[in-house]
C-alpha positions in Angstrom: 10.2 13.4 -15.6 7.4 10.6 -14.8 6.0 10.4 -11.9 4.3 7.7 -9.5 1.7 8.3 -7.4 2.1 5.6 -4.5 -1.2 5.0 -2.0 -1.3 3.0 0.3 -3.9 1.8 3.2 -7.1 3.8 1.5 -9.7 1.4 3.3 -12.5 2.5 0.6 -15.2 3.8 1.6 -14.0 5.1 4.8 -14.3 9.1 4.5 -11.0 9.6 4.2 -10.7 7.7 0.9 -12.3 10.4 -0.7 -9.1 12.5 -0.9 -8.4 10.1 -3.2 -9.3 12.0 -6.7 -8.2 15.4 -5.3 -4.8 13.8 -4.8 -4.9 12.5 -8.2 -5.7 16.3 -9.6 -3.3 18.0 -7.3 -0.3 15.5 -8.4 -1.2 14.6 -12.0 0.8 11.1 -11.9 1.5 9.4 -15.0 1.5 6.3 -13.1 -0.6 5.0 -9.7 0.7 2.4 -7.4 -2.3 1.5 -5.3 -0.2 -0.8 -2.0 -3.2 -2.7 -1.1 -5.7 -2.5 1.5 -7.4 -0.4 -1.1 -11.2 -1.2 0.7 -12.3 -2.0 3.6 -15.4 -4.1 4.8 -15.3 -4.1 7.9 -18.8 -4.5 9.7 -20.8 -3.6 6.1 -21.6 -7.1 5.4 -21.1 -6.8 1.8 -18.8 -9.0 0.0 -15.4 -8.1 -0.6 -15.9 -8.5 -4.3 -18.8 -6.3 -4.7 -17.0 -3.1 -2.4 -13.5 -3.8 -4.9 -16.1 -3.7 -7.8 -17.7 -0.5 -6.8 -14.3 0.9 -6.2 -13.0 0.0 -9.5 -16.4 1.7 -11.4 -15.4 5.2 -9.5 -11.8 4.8 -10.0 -11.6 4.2 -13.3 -13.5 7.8 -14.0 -10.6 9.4 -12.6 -7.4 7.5 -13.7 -7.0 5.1 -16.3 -6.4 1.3 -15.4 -3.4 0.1 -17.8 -1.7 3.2 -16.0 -2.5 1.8 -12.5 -0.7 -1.1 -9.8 -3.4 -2.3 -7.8 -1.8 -4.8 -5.3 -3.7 -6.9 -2.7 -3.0 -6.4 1.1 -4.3 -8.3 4.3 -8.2 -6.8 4.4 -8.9 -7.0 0.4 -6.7 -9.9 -0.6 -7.3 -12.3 2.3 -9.7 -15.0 2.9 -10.6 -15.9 6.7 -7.7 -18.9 6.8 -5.5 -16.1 4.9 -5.0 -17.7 1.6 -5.2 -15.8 -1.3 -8.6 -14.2 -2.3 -8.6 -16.1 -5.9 -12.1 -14.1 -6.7 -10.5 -10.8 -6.3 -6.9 -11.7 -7.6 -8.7 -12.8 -10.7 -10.6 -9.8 -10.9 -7.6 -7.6 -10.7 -5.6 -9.4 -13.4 -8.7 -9.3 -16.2 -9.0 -5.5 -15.1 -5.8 -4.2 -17.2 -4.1 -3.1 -15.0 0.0 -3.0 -15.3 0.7 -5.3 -12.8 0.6 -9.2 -13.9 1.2 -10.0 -10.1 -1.6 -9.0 -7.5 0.8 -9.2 -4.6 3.7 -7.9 -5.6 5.2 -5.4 -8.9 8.6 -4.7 -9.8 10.1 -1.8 -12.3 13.8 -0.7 -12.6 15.6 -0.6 -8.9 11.6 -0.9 -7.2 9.7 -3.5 -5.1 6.2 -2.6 -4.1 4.9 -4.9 -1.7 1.9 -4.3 0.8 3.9 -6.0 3.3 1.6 -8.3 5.1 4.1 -11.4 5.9 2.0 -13.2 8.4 0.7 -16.5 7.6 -2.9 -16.1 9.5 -5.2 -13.3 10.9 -4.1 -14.6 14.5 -0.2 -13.8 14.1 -1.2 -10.4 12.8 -3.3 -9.6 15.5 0.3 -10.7 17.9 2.2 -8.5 15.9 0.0 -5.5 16.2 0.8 -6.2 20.0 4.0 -6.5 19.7 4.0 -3.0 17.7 1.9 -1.5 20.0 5.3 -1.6 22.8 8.2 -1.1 19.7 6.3 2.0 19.2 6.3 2.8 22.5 9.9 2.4 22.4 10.7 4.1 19.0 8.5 5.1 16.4 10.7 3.9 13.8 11.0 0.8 15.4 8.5 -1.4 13.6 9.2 -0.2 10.3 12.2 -0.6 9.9 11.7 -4.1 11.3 9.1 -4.8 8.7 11.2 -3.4 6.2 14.2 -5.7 7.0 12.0 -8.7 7.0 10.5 -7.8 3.6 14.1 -7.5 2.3 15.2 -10.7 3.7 11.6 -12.4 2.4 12.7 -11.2 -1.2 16.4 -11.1 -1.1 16.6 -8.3 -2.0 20.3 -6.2 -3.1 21.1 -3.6 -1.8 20.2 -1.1 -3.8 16.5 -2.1 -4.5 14.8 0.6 -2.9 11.3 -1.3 -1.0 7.7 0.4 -1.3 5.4 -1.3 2.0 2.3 -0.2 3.6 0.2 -2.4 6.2 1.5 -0.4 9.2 -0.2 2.6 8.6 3.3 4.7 8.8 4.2 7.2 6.5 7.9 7.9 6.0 11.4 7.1 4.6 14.0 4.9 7.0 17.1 4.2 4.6 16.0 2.3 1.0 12.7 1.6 2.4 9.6 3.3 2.2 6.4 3.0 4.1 3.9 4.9 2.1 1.1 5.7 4.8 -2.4 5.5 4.9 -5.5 7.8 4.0 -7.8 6.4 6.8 -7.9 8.8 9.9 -8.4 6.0 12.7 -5.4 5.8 14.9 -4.1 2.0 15.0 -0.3 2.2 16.3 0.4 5.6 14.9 -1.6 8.8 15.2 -2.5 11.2 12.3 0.8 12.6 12.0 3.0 9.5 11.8 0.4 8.0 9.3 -2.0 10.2 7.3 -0.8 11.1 3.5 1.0 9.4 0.3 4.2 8.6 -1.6 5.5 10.9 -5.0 8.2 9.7 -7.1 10.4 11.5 -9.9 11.0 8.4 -12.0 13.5 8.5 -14.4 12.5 5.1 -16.0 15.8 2.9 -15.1 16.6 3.9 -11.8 14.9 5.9 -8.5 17.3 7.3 -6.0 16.5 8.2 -2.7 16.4 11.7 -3.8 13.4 11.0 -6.0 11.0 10.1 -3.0 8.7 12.7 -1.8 6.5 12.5 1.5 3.2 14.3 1.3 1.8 14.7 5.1 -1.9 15.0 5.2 
């Protein structure tokens, strides 16, 4: 049976990123799903165009491109007034990859989104507030929050199971999947809660529940 690799959160080149190809050898995924937030510049003063391109040169050594989702998130797709990065959407689209869309791919039953739905870096920074006391509350608070937005955002049915990331949570709450994050630095969740990736058994019409895998790291 196929199956998807899903990452999500890697934050290249942060050191934990370089799980990244021994994932790839462990699981032997005929297809990658790559949720965004795939680098992160953060305080290295290089463009976000050149890190993506230096990404992309070392990726595409270990897993072909036409069998890889590459989706924007909040730090790689986003421009300070939070409009689309047009540079690297572009970029992404004349790669090959199998995603037409940078933001968003569907396939059989499947929505992968990275799950940013603020409009600016401002009401992102509120909501990590705000997460920080749902998680003091219940862990599986803001997920499944998020995930209810995204649903609504999409209008989605019911039996569309939904593939996010951004929160840097790694588990399964119902038809919705947050897929986690390689990068070790605690943000609302600790290592435990956060740190590891998303397998699925794909029959090529339609995932079930039962097909999802949680790998912990």
């Amino acid at each position: 049976m196929p199956k998807i690799l899903v990452v999500s959160d890697l934050h290249y080149p942060t050191p934990r990123s370089e799980l990244l190809p021994n994932i790839i050898k462990r699981e032997k995924p005929d297809t990658v799903v790559l949720l965004g937030d795939v680098i992160d510049n953060s305080g290295s003063g290089r463009k976000v165009i050149d890190l993506y391109k230096e990404f992309v040169r070392s990726y595409r050594k270990l897993f072909p491109l036409s069998k890889s989702v590459i989706l924007l998130g909040d730090n790689d797709g986003r421009n300070p007034d939070y409009s689309i990065n047009s540079e690297l959407a572009t970029f992404i689209k004349e790669l090959g990859v199998a995603n037409k869309d940078p933001i968003t791919y569907r396939t059989g039953n499947m929505l992968f989104f990275h799950g940013n739905l603020e409009d600016s870096f401002l009401k992102e920074k509120m909501g990590y507030y705000a997460g920080k006391v749902a998680v003091k509350l219940s862990r599986k608070l803001m997920p499944a929050l998020l995930l209810w937005l995204v649903r609504r955002r999409f209008r989605l049915s019911s039996d569309t199971i939904l593939f996010i990331g951004h929160l840097h949570y790694l588990g399964v709450l119902g038809n919705g999947v947050v897929c986690g994050t390689l990068h070790s630095r605690k943000i609302l969740y600790g290592r435990k809660d956060s740190m590891g990736y998303v397998v699925l058994d794909y029959n090529g019409k339609r995932l079930g529940t039962e097909d999802i895998r949680i790998a912990r790291l």
